[in-house]
C-alpha positions as semicolon CSV with decimal commas, in nm:
position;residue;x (nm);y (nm);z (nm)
1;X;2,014;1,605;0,256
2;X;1,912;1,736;-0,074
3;X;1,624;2,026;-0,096
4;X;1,370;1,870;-0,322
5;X;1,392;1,556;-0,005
6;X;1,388;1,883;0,279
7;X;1,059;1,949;0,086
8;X;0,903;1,625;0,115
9;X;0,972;1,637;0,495
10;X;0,833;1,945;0,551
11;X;0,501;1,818;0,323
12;X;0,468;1,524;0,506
13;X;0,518;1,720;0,822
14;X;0,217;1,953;0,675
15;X;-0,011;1,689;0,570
16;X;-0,015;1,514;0,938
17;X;-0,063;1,837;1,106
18;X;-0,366;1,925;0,929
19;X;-0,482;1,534;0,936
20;X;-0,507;1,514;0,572
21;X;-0,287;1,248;0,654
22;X;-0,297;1,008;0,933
23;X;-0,079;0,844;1,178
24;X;-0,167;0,520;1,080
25;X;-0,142;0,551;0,713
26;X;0,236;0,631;0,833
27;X;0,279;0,339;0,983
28;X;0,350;0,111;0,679
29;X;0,688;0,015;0,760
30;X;0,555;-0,210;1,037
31;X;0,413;-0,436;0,797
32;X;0,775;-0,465;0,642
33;X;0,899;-0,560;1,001
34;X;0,624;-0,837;1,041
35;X;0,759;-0,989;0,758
36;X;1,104;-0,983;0,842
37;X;1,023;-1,122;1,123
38;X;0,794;-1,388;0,998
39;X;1,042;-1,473;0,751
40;X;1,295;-1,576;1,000
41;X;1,031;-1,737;1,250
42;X;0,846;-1,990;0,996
43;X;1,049;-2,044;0,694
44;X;1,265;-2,325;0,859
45;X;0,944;-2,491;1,012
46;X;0,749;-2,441;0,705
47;X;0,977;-2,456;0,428
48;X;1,014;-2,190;0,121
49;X;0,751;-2,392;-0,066
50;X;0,433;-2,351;0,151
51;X;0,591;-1,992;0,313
52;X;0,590;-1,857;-0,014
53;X;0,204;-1,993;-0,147
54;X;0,071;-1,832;0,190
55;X;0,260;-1,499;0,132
56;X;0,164;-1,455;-0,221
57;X;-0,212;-1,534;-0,151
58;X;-0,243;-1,368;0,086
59;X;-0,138;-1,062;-0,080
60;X;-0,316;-1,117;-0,395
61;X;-0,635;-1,111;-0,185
62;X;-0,529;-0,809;-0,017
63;X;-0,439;-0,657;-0,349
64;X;-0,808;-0,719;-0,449
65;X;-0,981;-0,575;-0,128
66;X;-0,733;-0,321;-0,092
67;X;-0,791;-0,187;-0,457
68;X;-1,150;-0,255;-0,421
69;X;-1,206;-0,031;-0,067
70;X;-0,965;0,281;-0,226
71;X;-0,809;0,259;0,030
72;X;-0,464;0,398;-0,162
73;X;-0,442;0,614;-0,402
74;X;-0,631;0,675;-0,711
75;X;-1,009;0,574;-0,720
76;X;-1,138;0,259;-0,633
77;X;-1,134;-0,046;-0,857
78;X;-1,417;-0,326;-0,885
79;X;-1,394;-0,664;-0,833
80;X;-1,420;-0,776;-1,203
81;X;-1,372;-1,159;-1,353
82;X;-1,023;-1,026;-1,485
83;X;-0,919;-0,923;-1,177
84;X;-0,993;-1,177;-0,960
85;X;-0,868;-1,412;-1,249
86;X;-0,538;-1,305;-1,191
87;X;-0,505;-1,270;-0,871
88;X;-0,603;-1,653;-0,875
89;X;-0,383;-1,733;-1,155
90;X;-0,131;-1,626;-0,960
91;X;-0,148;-1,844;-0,664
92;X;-0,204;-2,125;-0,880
93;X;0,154;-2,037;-1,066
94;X;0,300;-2,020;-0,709
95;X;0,176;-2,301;-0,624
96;X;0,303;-2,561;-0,920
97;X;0,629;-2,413;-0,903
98;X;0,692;-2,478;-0,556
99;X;0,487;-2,783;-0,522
100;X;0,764;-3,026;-0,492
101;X;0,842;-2,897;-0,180
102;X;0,562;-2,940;0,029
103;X;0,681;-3,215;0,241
104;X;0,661;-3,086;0,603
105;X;0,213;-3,105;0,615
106;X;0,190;-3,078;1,019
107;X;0,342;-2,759;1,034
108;X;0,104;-2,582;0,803
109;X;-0,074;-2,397;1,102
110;X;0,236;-2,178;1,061
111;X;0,131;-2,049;0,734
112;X;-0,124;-1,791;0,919
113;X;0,181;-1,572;0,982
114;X;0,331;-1,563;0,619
115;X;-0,026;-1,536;0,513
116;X;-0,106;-1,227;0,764
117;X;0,202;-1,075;0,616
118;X;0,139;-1,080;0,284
119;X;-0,222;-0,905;0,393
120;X;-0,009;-0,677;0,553
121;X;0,196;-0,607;0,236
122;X;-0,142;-0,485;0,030
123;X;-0,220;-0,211;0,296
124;X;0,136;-0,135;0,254
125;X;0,159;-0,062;-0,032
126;X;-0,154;0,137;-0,017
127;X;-0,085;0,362;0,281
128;X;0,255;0,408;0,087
129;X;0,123;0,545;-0,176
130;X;-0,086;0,767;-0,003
131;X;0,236;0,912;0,171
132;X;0,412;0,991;-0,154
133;X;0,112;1,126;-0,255
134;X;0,134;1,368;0,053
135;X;0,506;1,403;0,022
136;X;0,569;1,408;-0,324
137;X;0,912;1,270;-0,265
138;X;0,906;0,879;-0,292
139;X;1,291;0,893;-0,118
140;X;1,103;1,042;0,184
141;X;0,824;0,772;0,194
142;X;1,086;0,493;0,149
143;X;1,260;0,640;0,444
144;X;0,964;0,666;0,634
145;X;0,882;0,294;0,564
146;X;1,216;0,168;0,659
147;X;1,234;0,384;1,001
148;X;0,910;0,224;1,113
149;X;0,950;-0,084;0,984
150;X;1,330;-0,052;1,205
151;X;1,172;0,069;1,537
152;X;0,922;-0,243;1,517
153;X;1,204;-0,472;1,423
154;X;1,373;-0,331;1,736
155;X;1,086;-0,390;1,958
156;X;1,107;-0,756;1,816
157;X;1,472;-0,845;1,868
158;X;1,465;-0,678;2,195
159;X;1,239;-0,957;2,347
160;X;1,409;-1,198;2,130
161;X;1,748;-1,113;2,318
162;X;1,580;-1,054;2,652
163;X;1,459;-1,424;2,633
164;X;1,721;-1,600;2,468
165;X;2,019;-1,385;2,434
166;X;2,245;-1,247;2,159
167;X;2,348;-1,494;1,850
168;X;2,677;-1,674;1,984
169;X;2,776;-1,649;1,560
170;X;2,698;-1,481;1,238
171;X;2,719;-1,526;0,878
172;X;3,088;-1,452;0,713
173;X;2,907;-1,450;0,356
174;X;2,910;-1,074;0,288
175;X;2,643;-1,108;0,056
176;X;2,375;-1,265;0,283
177;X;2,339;-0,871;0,429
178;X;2,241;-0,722;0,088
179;X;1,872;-0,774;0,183
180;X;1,789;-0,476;0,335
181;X;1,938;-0,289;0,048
182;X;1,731;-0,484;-0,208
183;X;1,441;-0,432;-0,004
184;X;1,461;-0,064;-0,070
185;X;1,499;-0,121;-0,403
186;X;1,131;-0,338;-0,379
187;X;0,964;-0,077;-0,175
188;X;1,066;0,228;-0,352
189;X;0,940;0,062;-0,701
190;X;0,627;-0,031;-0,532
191;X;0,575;0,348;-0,369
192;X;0,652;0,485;-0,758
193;X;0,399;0,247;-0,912
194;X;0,141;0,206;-0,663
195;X;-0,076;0,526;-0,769
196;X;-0,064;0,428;-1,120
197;X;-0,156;0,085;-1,148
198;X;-0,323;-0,013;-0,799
199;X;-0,187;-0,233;-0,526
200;X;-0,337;-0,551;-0,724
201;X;-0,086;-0,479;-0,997
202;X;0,214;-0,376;-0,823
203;X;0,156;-0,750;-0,605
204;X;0,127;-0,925;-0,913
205;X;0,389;-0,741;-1,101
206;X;0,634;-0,893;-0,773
207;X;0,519;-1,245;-0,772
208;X;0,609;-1,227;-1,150
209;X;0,940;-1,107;-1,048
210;X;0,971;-1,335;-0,745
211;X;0,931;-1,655;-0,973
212;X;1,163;-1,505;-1,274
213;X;1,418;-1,442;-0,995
214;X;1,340;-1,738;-0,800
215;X;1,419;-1,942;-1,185
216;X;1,700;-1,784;-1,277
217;X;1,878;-1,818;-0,921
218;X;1,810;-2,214;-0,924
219;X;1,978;-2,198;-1,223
């Protein structure tokens, strides 16, 4: 509604037309959606515990490729002993903090999807980038994300009601659908930080948050 976000519309709008952008560096959202989505089918079979170690590693590694191939914005970074350091540091923290829970072991084939959505998450983040970067509006790239990332959700709980129908309830805690709000919050830091310290970073930066938050909650 406001000009400056006008101007990032028509930018982005500019950018595709003359392919300096692609369709399918647009098409971050969808990664957003797979996780939604694998959130709600594998976190009761697999627990928070082993979901969570599978997400985060699989996004550190993607951080590391990601970064690695340039594939978002900025030049590429190598794969140096610091880097991958961290990145395995950080499973490792995941791992101990949650390790008490890992209790349901015959399930674990389930982790591929958590895992193949935290993947997802590092060419995310990268293809997000290089839309602000296009854009020059990170509101505009946010609400590109989140309109993708809806349509694919759609496509999802379409088949999900076609097979088994609408929910017969839902939640009364009002609080339980501040998610998607929060979620903005996530992506929008990420698409703001992404070009200056490299999709590595901005993962590791979250998983810091993500146990912090994760702490102070149990608490």
């Amino acid at each position: 509604a406001v000009p400056a976000g006008r101007r990032g519309v028509a930018a982005l709008r500019s950018a595709w037309q003359a392919r300096t952008l692609r369709w399918w560096e647009c098409a971050g959202g969808v990664s957003g959606g797979w996780f939604v989505a694998t959130q709600g089918l594998t976190v009761n079979a697999l627990g928070l515990a082993v979901f969570t170690v599978a997400l985060v590693g699989g996004q550190v590694v993607s951080g590391l490729l990601v970064d690695r191939a340039g594939l978002g914005p900025g030049v590429p970074k190598p794969l140096t002993g610091p880097r991958v350091a961290g990145a395995a540091l950080a499973i490792v923290a995941v791992t101990i903090a949650v390790s008490h829970e890992f209790d349901r072991p015959s399930r674990l084939w389930f982790a591929l999807l958590p895992l193949v959505a935290g993947v997802l998450m590092g060419w995310q983040q990268a293809v997000n980038g290089l839309v602000r970067d296009a854009s020059g509006n990170a509101p505009v790239t946010t609400l590109l994300n989140f309109s993708t990332g809806t349509v694919a959700l759609l496509v999802v709980s379409s088949v999900d009601v076609g097979l088994r129908g609408l929910p017969t309830e839902v939640p009364s805690q009002w609080w339980l659908y501040v998610g998607g709000a929060l979620g903005i919050v996530g992506v929008g830091s990420a698409i703001v930080s992404v070009r200056f310290i490299g999709v590595l970073m901005v993962g590791l930066c979250a998983v810091l948050g993500q146990l912090v938050g994760a702490v102070a909650l149990d608490v």
